[in-house]
C-alpha positions as CSV (number, residue, x, y, z in Angstrom):
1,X,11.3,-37.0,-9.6
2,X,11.7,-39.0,-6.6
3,X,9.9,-43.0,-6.9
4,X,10.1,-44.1,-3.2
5,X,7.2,-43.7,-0.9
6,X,8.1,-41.1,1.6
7,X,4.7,-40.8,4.3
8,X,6.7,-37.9,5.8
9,X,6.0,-35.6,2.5
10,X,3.2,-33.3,1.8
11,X,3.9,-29.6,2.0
12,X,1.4,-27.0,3.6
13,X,1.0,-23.2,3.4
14,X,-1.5,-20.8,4.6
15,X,-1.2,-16.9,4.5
16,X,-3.9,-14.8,6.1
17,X,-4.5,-10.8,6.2
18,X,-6.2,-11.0,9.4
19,X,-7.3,-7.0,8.1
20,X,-9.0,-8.5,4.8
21,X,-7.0,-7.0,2.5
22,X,-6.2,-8.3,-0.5
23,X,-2.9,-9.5,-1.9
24,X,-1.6,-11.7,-4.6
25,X,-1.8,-15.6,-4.9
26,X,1.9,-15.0,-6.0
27,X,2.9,-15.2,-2.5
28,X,1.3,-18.5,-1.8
29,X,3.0,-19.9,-5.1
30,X,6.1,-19.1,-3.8
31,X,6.3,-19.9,-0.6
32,X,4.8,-23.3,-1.8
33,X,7.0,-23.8,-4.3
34,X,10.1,-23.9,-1.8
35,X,9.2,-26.4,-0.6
36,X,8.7,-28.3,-4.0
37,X,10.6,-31.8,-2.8
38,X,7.6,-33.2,0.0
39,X,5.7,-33.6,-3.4
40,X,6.0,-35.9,-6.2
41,X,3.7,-34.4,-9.2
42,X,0.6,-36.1,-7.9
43,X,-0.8,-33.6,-6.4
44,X,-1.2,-30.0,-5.6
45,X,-3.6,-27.1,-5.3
46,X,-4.8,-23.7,-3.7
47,X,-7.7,-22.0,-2.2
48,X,-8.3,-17.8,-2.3
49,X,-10.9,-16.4,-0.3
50,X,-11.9,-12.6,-1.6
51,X,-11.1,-13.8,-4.7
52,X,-14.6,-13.1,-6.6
53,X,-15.9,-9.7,-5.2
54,X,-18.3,-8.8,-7.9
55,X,-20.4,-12.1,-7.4
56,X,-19.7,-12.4,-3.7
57,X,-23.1,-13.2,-2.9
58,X,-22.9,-16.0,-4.7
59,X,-22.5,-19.7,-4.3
60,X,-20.1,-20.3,-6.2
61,X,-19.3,-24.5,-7.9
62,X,-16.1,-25.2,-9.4
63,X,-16.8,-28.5,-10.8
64,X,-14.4,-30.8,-13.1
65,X,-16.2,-33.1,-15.4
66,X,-14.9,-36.8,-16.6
67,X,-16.7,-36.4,-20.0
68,X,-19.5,-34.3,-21.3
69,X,-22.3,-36.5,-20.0
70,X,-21.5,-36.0,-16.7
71,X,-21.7,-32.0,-17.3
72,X,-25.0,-31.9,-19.3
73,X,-26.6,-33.8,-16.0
74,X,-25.0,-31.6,-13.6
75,X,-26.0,-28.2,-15.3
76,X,-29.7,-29.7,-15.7
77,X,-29.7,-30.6,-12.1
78,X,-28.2,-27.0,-11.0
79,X,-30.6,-25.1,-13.3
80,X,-33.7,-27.5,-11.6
81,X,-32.3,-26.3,-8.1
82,X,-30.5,-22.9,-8.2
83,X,-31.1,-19.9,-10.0
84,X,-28.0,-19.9,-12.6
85,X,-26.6,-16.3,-12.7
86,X,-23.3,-17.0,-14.6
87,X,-21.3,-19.7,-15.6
88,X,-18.1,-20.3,-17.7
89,X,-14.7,-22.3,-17.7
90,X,-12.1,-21.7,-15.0
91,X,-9.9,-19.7,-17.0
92,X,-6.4,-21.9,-17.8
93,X,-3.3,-21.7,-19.5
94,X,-1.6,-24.9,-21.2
95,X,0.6,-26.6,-19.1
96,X,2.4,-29.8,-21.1
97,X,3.4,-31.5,-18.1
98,X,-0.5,-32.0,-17.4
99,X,-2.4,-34.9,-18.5
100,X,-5.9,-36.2,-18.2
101,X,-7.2,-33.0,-17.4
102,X,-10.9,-33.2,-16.7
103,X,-13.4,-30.0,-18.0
104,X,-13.2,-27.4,-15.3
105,X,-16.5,-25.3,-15.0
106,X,-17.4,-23.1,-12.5
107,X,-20.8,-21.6,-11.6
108,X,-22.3,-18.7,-9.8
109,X,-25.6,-19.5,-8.3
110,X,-28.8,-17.9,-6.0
111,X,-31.0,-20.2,-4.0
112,X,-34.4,-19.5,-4.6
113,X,-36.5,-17.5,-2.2
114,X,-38.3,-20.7,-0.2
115,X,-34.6,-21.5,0.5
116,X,-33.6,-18.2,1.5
117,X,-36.1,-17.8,4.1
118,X,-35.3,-20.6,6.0
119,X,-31.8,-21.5,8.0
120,X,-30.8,-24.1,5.9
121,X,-29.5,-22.6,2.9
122,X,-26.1,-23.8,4.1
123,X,-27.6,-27.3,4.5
124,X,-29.1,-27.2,1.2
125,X,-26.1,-26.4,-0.7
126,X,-24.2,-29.1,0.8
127,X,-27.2,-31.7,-0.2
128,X,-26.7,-30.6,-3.4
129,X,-22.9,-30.6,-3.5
130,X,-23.1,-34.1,-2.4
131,X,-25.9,-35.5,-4.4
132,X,-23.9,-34.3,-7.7
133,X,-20.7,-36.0,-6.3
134,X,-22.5,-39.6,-5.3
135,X,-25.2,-39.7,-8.1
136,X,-23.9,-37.9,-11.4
137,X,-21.1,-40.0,-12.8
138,X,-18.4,-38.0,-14.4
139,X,-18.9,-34.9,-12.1
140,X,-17.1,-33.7,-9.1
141,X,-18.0,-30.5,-6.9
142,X,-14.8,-29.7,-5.7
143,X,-15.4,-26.1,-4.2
144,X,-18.7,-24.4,-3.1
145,X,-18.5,-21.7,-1.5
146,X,-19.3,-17.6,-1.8
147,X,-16.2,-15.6,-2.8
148,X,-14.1,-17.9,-2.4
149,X,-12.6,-21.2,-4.8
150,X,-10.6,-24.1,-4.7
151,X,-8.0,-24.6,-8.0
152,X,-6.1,-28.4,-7.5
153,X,-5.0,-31.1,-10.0
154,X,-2.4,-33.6,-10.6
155,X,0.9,-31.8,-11.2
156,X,3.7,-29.8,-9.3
157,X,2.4,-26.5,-7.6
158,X,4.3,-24.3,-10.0
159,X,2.5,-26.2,-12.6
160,X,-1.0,-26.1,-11.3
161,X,-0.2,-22.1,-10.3
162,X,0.5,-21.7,-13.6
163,X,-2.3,-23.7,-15.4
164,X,-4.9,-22.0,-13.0
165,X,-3.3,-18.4,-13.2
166,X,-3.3,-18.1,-9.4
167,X,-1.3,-15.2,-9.4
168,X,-3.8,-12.9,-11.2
169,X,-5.7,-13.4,-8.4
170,X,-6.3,-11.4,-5.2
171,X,-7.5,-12.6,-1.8
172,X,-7.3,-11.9,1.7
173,X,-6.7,-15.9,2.7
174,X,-4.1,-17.9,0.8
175,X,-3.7,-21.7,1.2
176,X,-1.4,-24.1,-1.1
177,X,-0.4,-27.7,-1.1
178,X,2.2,-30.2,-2.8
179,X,1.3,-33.6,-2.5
180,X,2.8,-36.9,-2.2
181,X,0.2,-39.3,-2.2
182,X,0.5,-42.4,0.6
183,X,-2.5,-44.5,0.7
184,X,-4.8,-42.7,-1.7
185,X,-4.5,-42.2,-5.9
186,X,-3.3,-39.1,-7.1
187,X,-6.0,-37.7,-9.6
188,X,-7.5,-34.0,-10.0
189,X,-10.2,-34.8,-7.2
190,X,-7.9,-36.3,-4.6
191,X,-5.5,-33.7,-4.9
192,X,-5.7,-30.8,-1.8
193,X,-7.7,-28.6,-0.7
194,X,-10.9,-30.2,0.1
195,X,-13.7,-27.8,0.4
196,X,-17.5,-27.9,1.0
197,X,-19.2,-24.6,1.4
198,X,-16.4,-21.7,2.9
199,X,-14.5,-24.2,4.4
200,X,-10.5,-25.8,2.5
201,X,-8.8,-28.3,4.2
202,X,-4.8,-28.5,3.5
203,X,-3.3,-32.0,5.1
204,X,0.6,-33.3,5.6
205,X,-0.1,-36.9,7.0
206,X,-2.3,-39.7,7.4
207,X,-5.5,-40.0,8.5
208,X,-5.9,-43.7,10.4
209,X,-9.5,-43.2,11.7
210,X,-10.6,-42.1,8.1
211,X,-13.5,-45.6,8.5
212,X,-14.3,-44.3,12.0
213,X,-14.8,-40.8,11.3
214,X,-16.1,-41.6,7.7
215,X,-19.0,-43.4,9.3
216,X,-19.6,-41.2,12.0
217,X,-19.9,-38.0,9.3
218,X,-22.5,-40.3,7.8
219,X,-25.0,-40.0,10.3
220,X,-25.0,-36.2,10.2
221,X,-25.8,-36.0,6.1
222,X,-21.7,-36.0,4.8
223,X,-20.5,-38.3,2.2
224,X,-17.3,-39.1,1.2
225,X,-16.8,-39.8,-2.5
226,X,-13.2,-38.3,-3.5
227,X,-11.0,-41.0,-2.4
228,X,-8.8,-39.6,0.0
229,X,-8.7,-39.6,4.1
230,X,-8.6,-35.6,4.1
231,X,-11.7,-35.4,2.9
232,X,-13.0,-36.5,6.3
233,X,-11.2,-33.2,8.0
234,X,-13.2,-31.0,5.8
235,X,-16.7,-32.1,6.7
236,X,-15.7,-32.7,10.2
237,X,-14.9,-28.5,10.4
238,X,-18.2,-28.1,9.4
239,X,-20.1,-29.9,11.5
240,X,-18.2,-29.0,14.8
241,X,-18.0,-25.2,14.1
242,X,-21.2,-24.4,11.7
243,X,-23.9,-26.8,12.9
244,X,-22.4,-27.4,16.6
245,X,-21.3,-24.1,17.4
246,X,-17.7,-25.0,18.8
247,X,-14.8,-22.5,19.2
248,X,-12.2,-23.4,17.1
249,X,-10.0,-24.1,20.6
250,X,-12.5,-26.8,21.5
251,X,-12.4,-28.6,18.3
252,X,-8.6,-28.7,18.5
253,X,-9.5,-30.8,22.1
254,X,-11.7,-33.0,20.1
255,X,-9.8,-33.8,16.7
256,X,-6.4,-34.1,18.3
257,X,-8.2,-34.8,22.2
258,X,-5.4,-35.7,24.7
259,X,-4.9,-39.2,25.7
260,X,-7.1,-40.6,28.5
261,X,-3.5,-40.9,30.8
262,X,-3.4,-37.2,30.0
263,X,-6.3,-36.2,30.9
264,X,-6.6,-38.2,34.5
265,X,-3.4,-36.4,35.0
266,X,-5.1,-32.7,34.3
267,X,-5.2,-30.8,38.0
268,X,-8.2,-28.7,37.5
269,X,-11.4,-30.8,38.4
270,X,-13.4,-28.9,35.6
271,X,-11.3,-28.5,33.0
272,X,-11.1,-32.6,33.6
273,X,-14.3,-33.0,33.4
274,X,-14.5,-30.9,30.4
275,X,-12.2,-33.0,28.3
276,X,-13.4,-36.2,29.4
277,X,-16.6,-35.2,28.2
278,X,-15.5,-34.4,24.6
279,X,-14.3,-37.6,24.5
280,X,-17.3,-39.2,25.4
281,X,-19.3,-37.0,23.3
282,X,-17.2,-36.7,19.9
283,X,-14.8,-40.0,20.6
284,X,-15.7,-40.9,16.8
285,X,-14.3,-37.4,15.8
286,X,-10.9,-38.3,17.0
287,X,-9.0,-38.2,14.4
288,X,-5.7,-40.4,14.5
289,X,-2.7,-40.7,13.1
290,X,0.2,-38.2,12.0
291,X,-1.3,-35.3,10.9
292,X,-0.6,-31.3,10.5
293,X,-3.3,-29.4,8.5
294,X,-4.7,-25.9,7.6
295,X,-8.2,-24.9,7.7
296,X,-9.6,-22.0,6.2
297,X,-13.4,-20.6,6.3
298,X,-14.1,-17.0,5.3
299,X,-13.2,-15.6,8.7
300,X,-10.3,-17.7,10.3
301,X,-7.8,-20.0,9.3
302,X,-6.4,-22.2,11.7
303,X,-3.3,-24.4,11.9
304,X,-3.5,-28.0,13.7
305,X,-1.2,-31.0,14.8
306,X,-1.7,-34.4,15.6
307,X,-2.0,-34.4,19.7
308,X,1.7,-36.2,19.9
309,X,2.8,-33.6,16.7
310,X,4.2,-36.2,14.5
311,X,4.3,-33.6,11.3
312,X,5.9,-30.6,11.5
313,X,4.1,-27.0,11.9
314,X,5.3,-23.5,11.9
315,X,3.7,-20.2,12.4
316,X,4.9,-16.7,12.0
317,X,3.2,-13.3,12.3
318,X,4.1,-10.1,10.8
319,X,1.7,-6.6,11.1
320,X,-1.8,-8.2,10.1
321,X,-0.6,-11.1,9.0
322,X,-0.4,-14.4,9.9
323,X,1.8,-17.5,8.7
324,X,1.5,-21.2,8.8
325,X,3.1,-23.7,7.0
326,X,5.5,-27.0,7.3
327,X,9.2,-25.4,7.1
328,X,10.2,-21.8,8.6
329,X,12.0,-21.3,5.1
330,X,9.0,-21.4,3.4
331,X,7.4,-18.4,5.5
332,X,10.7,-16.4,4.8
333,X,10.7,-17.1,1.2
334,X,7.9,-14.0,1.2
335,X,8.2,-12.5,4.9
336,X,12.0,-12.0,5.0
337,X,11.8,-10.9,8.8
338,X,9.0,-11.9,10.6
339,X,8.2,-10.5,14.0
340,X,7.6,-13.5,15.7
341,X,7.9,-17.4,14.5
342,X,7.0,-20.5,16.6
343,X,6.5,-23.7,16.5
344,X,2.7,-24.8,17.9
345,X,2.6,-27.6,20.2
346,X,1.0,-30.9,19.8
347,X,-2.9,-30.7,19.6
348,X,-2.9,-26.8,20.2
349,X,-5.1,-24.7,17.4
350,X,-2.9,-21.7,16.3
351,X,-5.9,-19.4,14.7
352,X,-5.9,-16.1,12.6
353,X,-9.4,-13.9,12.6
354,X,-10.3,-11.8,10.5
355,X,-10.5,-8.6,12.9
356,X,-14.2,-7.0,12.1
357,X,-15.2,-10.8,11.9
358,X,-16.9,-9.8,8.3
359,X,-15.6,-11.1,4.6
């Protein structure tokens, strides 16, 4: 195991049948698991969307609990705000090399019928995903979506794979990450993806605007409370695409927005005014620093770089499906001839669509 700090690490995956059929989280693990040196042991994890068809219209929690306090509150404040349709362990197998492992439960759950008659059933599942994470010590919401979950902990990804049995699950989106922690603490919670409702967020790189953006996120009802910058990318999505409406092309402009040198230089009068508005608008949404990341809902996923592309990003397509991930050999470890394979430039969105636009 390597001991120095190396801020170029960090190792990102994501696999999309843009048809929605389902394959095996085998192919994530593997293509992961190439690239098993940009991570140290402190981190890694996955997210499958299609995964739970027979409860897809279901929020579903994955929550990890610190001790059994922490769950007893958390179950009494899901029962007094959801109706509780199943609930169990995340299955697991016993990994060795783990340690500290926290109580992983997950939960399948309806909103009641005031909830459901109103448009803010996405609204209040995040209000409750974040009142359990601030105000119930011990307990961490770390997925919460519908038919879709989030498996991460502290270990190597063949290790967490293994511990979470990702491979006996299907799904029609893959993402995986390996970890090598920089300026945040490797524990189960800070490990990758970060997820609040359909949305995972997979991050090589450092997030320098984390205060900026932290306390901009603030003002719209997110909370950070997992101790890590990426967290910030996560809730960001959310609010630019779900509650703003922007295409997925715009909020590349806005998170990695071209520098104001740039866009004085831009020859179209209104495409200038268009970006010098985004950055007078969303300027606190910038997000700086070197950074390539994977974002996932249950229709797209979508591949970004910093806007100078200081990590590395790759993308490949083959039939109806689509490739991104930080080394080439890590694609070809499960496409062995791709049709196509690119490198994206600096601040461009590469995006995958699920073609009838339904999960």
């Amino acid at each position: 195991m390597r001991e120095e700090k190396d801020i170029s690490g960090c190792g990102i995956v994501g696999i999309m049948n843009e048809e929605g059929e389902a394959f095996s989280g085998e192919d994530a693990v593997v293509a992961i698991c190439n690239m098993m040196e940009r991570g140290n042991g402190l981190g890694a994890g996955f997210a499958g969307y299609g995964i739970y068809p027979e409860l897809k219209n279901y929020w579903c929690f994955h929550i990890m609990y610190q001790d059994e306090g922490g769950k007893v509150a958390a179950e009494e404040y899901l029962k007094r705000h959801f109706m509780l349709r199943h609930h169990e362990p995340i299955p697991t197998n016993r990994v060795r090399a783990l340690h500290s492992i926290p109580f992983l439960f997950r939960y399948f759950l309806e909103t009641h019928d005031e909830i459901k008659h109103i448009d803010g059933a996405e609204e209040f599942v995040i209000d409750c995903a974040m009142e359990i994470n601030r105000h119930i010590q011990g307990a961490f919401v770390f997925s919460s979506g519908k038919n879709m979950g989030v498996f991460k902990g502290v270990g190597n990804p063949d290790q967490i794979a293994h511990f979470y049995q990702i491979p006996e699950y299907k799904g029609y989106i893959w993402t995986a990450h390996n970890r090598f922690p920089t300026n945040s603490p490797g524990w189960w919670g800070g490990a990758h993806p970060f997820g609040i409702l359909d949305w995972s967020v997979i991050h090589n790189g450092e997030i320098s605007s984390y205060g900026i953006n932290r306390r901009y996120l603030e003002n719209f009802g997110y909370y950070c409370s997992l101790f890590t910058d990426t967290e910030v990318m996560a809730y960001l999505f959310d609010l630019l695409v779900r509650r703003h409406g922007l295409e997925f092309e715009v909020v590349g402009k806005i998170l990695a927005a071209p520098f104001w040198s740039q866009i004085e230089r831009v020859e179209n009068k209104e495409e200038r005014g268009f970006l010098r508005s985004l950055r007078t608008i969303y300027g606190a949404a910038l997000v700086n620093g070197p950074f390539a990341v994977v974002v996932a809902n249950s229709t797209h996923m979508v591949g970004l770089n910093d806007r100078i592309k200081l990590r590395p990003l790759v993308a490949a397509r083959k039939g109806s499906f689509l490739y991104i991930s930080s080394e080439e050999a890590a694609i070809r470890e499960v496409c062995k001839d791709p049709e196509t394979v690119w490198m994206p430039k600096a601040g461009e969105a590469t995006i995958g669509r699920l073609r009838d636009g339904q999960a």
